[in-house]
ROSETI-523195 format. One record per residue: residue in three letters; y, z, x of N, C-alpha, C in turn. Coordinates in steps of 0.1 Angstrom, whole numbers, plus 2048, in hexadecimal, padded with zeros to 3 digits. Layout:
residues N
ALAYZXYZXYZX...
END
This chain:
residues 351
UNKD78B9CE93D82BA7E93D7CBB4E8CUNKD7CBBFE90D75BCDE8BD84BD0E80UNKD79BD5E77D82BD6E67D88BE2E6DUNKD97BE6E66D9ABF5E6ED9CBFAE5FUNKD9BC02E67D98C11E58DA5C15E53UNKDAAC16E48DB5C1FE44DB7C2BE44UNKDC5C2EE49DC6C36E4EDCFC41E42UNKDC8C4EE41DCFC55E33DD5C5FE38UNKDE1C66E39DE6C6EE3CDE1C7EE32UNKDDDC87E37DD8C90E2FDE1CA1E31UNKDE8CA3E2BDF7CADE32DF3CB5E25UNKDEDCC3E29DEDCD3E21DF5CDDE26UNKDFDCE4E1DE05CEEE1DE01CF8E25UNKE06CF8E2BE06D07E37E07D15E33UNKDFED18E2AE06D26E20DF7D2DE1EUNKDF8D3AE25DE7D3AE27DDFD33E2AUNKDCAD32E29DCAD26E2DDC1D1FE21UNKDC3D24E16DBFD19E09DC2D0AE07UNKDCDD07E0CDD0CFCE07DC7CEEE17UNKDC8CF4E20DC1CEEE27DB3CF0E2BUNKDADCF6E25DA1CF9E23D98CF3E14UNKDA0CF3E0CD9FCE6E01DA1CD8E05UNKDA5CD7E11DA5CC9E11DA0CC3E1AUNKD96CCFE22D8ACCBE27D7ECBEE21UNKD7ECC3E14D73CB7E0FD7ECACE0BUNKD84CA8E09D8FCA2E09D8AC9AE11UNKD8FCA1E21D8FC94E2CD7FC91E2FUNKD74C9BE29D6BC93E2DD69C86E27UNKD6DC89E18D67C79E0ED6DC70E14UNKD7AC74E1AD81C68E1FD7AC61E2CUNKD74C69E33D6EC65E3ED60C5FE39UNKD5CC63E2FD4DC5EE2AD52C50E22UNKD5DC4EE21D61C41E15D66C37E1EUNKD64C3AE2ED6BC34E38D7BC2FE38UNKD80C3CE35D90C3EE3AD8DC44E45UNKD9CC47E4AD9FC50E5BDA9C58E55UNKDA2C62E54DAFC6CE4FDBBC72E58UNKDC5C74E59DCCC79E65DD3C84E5DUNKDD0C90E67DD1C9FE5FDE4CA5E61UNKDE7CA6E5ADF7CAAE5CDF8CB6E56UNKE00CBFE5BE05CCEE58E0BCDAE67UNKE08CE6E62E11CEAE68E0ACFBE67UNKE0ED02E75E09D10E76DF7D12E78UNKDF7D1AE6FDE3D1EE6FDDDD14E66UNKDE4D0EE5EDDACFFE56DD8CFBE5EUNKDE4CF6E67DE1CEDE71DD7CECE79UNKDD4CF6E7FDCBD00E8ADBDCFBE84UNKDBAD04E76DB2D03E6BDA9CF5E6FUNKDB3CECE68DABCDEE67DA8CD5E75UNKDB1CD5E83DADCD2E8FD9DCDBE98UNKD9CCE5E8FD92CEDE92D84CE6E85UNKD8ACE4E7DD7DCD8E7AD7ACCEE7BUNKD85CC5E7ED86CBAE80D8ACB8E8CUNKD86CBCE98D8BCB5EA2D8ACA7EABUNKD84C9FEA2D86C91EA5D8FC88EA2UNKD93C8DE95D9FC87E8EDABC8DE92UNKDB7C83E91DC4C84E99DCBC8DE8EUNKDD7C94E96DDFC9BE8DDEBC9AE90UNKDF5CA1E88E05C9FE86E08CAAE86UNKE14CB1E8DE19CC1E8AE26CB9E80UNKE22CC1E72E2FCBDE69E39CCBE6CUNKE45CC6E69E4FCD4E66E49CE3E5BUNKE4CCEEE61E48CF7E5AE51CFBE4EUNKE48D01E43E56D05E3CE57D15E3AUNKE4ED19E46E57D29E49E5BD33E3DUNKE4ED32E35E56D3AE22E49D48E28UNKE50D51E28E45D60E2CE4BD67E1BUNKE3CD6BE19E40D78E0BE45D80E0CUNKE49D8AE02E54D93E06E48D9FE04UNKE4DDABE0DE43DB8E10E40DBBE00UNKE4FDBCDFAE49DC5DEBE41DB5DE2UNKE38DB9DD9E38DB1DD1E41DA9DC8UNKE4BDB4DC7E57DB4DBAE61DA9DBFUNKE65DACDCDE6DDA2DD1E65D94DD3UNKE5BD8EDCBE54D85DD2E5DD76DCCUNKE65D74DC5E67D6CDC0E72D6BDC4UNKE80D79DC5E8CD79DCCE8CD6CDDDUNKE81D74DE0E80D6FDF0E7ED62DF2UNKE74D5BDE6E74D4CDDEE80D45DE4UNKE8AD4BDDAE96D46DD2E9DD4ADE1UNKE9DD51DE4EA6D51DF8EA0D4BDFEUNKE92D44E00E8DD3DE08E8FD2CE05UNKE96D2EDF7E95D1FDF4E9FD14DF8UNKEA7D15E00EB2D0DE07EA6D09E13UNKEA4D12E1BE96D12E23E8ED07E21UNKE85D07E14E7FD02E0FE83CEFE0AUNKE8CCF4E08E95CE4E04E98CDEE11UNKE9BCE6E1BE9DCE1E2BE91CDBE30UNKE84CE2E2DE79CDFE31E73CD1E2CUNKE75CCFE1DE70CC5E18E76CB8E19UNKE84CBBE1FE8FCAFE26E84CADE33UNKE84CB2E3BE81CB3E46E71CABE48UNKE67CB3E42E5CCA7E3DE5BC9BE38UNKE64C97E30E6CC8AE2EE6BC81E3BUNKE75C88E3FE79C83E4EE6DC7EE51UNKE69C8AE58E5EC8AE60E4FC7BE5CUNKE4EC7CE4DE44C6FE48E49C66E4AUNKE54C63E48E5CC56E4CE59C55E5CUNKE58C5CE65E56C57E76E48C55E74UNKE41C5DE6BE33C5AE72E2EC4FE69UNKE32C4BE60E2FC3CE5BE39C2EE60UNKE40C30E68E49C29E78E3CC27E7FUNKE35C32E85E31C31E8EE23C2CE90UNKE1FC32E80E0CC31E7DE0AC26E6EUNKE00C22E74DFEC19E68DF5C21E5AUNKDFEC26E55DF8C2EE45DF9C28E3DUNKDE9C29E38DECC25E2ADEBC2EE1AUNKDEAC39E1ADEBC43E1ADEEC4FE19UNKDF3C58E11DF5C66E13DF2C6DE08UNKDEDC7AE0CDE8C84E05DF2C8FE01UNKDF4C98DFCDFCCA2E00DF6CADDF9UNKDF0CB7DFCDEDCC2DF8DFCCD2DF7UNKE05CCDDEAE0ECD9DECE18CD3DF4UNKE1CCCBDFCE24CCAE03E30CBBDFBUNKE39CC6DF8E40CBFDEFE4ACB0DF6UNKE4BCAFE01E54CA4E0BE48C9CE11UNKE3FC9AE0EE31C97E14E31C8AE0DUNKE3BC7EE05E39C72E00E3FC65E07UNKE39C5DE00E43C50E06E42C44DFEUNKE4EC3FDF9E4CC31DF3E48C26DFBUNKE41C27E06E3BC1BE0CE32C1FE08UNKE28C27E0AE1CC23E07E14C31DFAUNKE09C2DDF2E06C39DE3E03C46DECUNKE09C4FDE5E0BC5DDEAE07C63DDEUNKDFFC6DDE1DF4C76DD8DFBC86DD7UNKDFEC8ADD1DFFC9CDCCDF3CA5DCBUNKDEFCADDD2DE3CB6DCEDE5CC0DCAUNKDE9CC6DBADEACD6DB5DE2CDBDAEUNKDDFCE7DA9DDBCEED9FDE7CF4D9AUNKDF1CF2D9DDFDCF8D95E05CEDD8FUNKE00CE4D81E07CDED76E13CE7D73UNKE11CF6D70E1AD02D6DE1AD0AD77UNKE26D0DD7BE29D12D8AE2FD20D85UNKE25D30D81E27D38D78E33D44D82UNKE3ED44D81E48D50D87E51D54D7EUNKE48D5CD76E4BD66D6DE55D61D66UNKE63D64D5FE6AD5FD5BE70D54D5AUNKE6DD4FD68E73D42D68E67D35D6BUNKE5CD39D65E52D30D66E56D25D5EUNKE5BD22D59E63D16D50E6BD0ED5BUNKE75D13D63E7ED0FD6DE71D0ED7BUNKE69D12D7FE5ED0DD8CE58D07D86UNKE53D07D7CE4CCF8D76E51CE9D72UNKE5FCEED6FE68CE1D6EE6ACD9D7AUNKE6CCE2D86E6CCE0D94E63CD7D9CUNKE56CDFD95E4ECDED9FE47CCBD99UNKE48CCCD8CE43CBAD85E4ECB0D88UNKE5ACB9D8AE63CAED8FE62CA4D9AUNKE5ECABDA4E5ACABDB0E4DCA6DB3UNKE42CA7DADE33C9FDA9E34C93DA5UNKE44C8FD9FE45C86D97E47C79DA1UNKE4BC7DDAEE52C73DB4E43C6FDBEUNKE33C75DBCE2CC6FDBEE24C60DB7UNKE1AC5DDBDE15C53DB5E06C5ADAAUNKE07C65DB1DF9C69DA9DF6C78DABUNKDF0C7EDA3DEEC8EDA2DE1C8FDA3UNKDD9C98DABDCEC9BDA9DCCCABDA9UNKDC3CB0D9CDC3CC2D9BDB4CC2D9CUNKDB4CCEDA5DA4CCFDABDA1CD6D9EUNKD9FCD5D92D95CDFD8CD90CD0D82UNKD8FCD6D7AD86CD2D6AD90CCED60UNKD90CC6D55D96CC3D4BD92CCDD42UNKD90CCED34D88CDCD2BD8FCE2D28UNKD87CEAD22D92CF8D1CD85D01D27UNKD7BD02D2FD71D0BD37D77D04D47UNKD82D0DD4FD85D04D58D89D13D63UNKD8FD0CD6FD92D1AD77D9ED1DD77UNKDA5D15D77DB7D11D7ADBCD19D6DUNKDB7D1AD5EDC0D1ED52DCAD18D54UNKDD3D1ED4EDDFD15D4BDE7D11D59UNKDE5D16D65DEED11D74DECCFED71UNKDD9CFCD6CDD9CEED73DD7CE8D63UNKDDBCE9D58DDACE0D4CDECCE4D44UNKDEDCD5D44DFCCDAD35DF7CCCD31UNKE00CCFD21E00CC4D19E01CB7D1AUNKE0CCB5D22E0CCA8D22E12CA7D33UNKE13C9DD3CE1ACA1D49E19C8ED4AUNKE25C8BD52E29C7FD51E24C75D5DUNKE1CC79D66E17C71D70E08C71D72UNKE03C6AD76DF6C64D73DE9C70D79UNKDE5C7CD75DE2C88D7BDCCC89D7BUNKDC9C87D86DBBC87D85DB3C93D82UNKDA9C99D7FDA7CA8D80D99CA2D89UNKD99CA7D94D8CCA4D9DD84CAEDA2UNKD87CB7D99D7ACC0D96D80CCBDA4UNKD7BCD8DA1D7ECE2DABD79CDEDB7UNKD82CE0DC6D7BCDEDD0D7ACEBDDCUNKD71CE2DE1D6ECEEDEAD65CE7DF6UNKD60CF1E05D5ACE7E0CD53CF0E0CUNKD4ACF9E05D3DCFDE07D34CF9DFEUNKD25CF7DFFD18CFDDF8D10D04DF6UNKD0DCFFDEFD08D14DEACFCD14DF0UNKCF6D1FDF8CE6D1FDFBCE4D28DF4UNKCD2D2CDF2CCCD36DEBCCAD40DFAUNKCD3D44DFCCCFD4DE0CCCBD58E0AUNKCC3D61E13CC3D71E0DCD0D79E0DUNKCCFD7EE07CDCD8AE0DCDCD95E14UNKCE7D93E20CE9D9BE2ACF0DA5E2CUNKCFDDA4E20D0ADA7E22D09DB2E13UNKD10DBEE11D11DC2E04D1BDBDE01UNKD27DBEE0AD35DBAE05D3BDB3E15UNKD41DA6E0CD4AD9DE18D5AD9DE13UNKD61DA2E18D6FDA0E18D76D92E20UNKD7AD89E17D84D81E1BD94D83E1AUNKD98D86E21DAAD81E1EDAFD75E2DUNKDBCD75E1FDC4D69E28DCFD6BE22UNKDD9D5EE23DE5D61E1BDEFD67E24UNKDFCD63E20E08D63E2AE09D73E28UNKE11D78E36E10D82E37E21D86E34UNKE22D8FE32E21DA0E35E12DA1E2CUNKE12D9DE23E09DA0E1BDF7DA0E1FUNKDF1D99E25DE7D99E2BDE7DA4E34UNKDEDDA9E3EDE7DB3E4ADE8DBEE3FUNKDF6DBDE34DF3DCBE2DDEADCFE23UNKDE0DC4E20DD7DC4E19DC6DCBE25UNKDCADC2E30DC6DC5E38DBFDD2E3FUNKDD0DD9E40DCDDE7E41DC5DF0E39UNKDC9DEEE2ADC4DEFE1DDB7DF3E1FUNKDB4DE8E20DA5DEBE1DD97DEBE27UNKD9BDEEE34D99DF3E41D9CE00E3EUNKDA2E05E3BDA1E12E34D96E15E2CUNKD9CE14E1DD91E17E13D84E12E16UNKD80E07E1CD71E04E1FD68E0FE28UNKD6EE16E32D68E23E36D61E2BE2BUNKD63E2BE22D5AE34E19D52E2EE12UNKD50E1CE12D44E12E0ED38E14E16UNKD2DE14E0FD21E18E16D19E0BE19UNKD1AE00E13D14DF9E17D17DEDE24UNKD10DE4E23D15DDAE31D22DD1E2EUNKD2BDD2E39D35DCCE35D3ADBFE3EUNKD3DDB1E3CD41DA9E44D4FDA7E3FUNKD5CDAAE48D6BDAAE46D6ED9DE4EUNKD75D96E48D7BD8BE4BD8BD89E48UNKD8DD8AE57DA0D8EE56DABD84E53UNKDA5D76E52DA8D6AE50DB9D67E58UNKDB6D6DE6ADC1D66E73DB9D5DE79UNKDBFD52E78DBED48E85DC1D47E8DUNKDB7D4AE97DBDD4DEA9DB3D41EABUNKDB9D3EEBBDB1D39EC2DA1D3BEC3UNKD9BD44EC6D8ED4CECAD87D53EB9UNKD7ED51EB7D7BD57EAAD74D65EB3UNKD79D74EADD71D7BEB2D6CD85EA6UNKD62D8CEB0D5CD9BEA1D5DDA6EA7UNKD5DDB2EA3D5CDBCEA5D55DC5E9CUNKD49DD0EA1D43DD3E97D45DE1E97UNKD4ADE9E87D50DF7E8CD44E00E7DUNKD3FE04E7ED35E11E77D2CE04E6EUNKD2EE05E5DD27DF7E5BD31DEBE55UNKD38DE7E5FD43DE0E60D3FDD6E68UNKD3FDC6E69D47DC0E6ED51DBAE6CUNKD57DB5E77D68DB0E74D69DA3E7FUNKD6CD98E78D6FD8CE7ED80D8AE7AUNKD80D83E81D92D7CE84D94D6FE7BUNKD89D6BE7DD84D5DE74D7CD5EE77UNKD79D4DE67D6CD49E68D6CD3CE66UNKD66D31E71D6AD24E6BD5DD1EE63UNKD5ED13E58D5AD12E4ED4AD13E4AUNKD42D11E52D35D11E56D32D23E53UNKD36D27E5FD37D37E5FD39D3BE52UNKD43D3CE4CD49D3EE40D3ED3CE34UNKD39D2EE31D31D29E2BD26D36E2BUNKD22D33E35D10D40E36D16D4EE34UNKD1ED52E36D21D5FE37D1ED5FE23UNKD2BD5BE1ED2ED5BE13D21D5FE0AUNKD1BD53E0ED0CD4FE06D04D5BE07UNKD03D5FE14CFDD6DE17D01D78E10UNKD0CD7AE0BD15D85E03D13D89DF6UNKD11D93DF7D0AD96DE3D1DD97DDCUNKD27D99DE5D33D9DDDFD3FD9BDE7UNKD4BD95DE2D55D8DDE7D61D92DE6UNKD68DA0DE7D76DA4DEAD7ED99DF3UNKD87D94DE6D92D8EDEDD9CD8BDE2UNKDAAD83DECDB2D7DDE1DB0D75DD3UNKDB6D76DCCDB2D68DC1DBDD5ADC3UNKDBCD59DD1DC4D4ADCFDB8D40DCCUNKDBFD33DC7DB4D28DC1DABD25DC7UNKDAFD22DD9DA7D1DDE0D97D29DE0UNKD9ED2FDDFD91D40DE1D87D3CDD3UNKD89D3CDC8D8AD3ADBAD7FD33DBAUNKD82D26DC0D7AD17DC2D70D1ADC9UNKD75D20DD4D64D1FDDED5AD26DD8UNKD5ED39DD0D56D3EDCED52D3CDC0UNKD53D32DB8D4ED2ADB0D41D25DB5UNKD46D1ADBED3CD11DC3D2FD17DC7UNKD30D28DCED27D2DDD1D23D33DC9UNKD28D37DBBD25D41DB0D22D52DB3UNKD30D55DB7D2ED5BDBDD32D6DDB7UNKD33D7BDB8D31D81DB1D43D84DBDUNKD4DD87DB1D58D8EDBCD62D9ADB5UNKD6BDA1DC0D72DABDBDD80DA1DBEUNKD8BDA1DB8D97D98DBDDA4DA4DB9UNKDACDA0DC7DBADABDC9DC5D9DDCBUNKDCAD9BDBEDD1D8FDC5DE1D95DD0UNKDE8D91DD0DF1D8CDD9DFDD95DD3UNKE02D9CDD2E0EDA3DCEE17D9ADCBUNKE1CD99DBEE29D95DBCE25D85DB8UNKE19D7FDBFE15D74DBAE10D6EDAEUNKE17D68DA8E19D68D96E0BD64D96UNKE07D57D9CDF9D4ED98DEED58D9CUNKDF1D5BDABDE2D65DACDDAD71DA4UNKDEAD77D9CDE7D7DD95DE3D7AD88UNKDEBD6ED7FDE8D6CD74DD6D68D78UNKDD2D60D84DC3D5ED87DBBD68D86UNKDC0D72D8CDB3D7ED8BDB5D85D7BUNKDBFD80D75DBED8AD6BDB8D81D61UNKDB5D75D5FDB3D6CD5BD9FD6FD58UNKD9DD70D66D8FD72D6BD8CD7FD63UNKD91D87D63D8ED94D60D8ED94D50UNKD97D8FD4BD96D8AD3CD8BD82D36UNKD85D77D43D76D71D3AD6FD78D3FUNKD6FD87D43D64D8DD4DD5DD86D56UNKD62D81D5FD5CD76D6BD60D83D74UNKD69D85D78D6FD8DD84D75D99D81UNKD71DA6D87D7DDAFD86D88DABD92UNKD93DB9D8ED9DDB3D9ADA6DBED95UNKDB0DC7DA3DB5DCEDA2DC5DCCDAAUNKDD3DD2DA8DDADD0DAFDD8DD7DBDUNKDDADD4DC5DDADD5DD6DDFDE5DDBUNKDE8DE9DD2DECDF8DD4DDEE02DCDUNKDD9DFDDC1DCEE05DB8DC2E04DBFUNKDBDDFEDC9DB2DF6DCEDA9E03DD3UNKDA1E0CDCFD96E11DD8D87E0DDD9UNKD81E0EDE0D73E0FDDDD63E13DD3UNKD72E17DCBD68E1EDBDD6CE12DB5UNKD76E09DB5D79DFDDAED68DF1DACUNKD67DF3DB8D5CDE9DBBD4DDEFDB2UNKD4EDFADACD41DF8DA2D40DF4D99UNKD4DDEFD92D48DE7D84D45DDAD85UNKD47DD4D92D44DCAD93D38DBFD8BUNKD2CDCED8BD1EDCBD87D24DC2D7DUNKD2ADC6D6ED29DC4D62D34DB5D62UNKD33DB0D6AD3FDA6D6AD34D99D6EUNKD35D8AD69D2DD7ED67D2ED7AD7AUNKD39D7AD7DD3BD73D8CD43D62D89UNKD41D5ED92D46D4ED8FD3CD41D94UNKD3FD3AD86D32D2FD88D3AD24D8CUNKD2DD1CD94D3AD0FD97D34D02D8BUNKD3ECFBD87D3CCEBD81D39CE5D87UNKD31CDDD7FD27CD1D84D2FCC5D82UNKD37CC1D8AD42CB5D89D44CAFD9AUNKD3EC9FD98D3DC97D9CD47C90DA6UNKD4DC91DB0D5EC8CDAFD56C7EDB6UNKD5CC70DAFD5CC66DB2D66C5EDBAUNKD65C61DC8D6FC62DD2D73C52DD4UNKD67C47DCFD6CC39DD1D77C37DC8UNKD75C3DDBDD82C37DB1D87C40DB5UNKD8BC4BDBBD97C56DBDDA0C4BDCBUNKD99C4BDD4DA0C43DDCDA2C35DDFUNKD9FC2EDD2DA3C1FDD3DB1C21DCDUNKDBDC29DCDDCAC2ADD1DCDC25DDCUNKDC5C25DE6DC9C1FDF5DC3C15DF7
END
């Protein structure tokens, strides 16, 4: 009789595309530790990971439909309006795991962010960097929230480092937290090559929009007056990856991860968001960056300002952003990545 492989359910947050693009190496270990991962989510993650993985089977989960609000200011009102939404949603993913462990034999589940993603039949895993879930005032009430809710997993895993030298600061470390919480070291699915450099400056964005195309616009603008070579990466997921090359501009639609990988490596300099996932990769490549985080977004910003405080990163608000920003860069360290091991057999003898 042929042994059959266990089957792990691997479900990331639909919310830009960080969270499923961290969990790219995820499903590889799993595939290298001989599990069968089966990819669940929803929107452009979805898209995302069927575009790397197209041999492994997938699940469309319920969306939970949460868009930022245009101003930054309202970012947390729109939260707090979107959150019946959100409670609807995580009913609904409930649901939803319950049919697909009816129907599939799991033994397993991962959940990257996706708070309805558990099940008491079988150990179900949490993947955050946010131990402290920071919204301004009421970062005491979203962090109570958010552990409560972690709580009803069997296990926590935070992609950074234990230490007081870590990437996460205070998002991915608190004193004490009451469920069994791994730190598995920052992830990411690139490596670093020694490549030449091709690029002066590469622009990444992503990230739910209004806010992405208006960043977008942004700096499709001000980049007309950069003199050096530029590769822009718009970070939509369409069907068709295409480019377009306009004075010393290129402009891709995407890039899937390979692409991504060489480009990067090729880049003397990295304008983009400071969400974690961004954080992590350009660690791994040690990489030299400009960071405009996310308007209104309590963590991306406390991140870039974080960076700019150990002098790793400058970083400016999204309205102040010109191209004269990008010379102090010189005098700024960049981001190194840690040398941390993740020992995927003891991580997944949960299943």
């Amino acid at each position: 009789m042929k042994h059959m492989k266990k089957k792990i359910l691997v479900a990331p947050l639909n919310w830009g595309l960080g969270h499923a693009t961290r969990s790219i190496p995820i499903i590889n270990a799993l595939i290298h530790e001989g599990f069968e991962p089966i990819l669940a989510s929803d929107g452009v993650a979805l898209t995302l990971l069927r575009k790397e993985f197209p041999n492994l089977s997938s699940i469309e989960l319920p969306s939970y439909n949460v868009t930022y609000a245009k101003n930054g200011k309202h970012f947390k009102w729109k939260l707090l309006k979107d959150s019946p939404k959100l409670l609807k949603a995580i009913k609904a993913e409930k649901k939803a795991i319950g049919v697909i462990l009816e129907n599939n034999d799991i033994s397993g589940i991962i959940s990257d962010n996706r708070l309805g993603v558990r099940s008491k039949k079988v150990p179900s895993v949490f993947i955050t960097h946010q131990l402290n879930v920071l919204s301004g005032n009421t970062t005491w009430l979203s962090t109570k929230v958010h552990q409560e809710i972690i709580k009803k997993f069997d296990a926590c895993w935070v992609p950074d480092v234990e230490g007081d030298v870590n990437l996460s600061g205070k998002l991915g470390h608190v004193k004490s937290f009451e469920i069994p919480t791994k730190y598995i070291g920052p992830l990411s699915r690139f490596t670093k090559m020694n490549s030449e450099v091709k690029n002066d400056l590469m622009v990444l964005i992503s990230g739910p929009e209004p806010q992405r195309t208006l960043l977008e616009e942004k700096l499709l603008l001000e980049l007309k007056n950069y003199t050096g070579k530029v590769v822009f990466v718009k970070g939509i997921m369409e069907k068709e990856q295409n480019m377009q090359v306009i004075g010393n501009m290129t402009i891709y639609n995407f890039m899937t991860s390979h692409l991504l990988e060489k480009t990067i490596n090729e880049s003397a300099l990295i304008l983009s968001r400071s969400g974690y996932t961004t954080v992590m990769d350009l660690a791994k490549l040690n990489k030299r960056a400009f960071f405009i985080p996310t308007p209104g977004q309590f963590e991306q910003e406390y991140l870039a300002k974080r960076f700019m405080e150990l002098q790793l990163v400058p970083s400016c608000n999204q309205d102040d952003f010109t191209v004269k920003n990008l010379d102090v860069v010189a005098i700024y360290e960049g981001l190194k990545a840690f040398d941390f091991e993740v020992d995927y057999k003891d991580l997944f003898s949960l299943f």
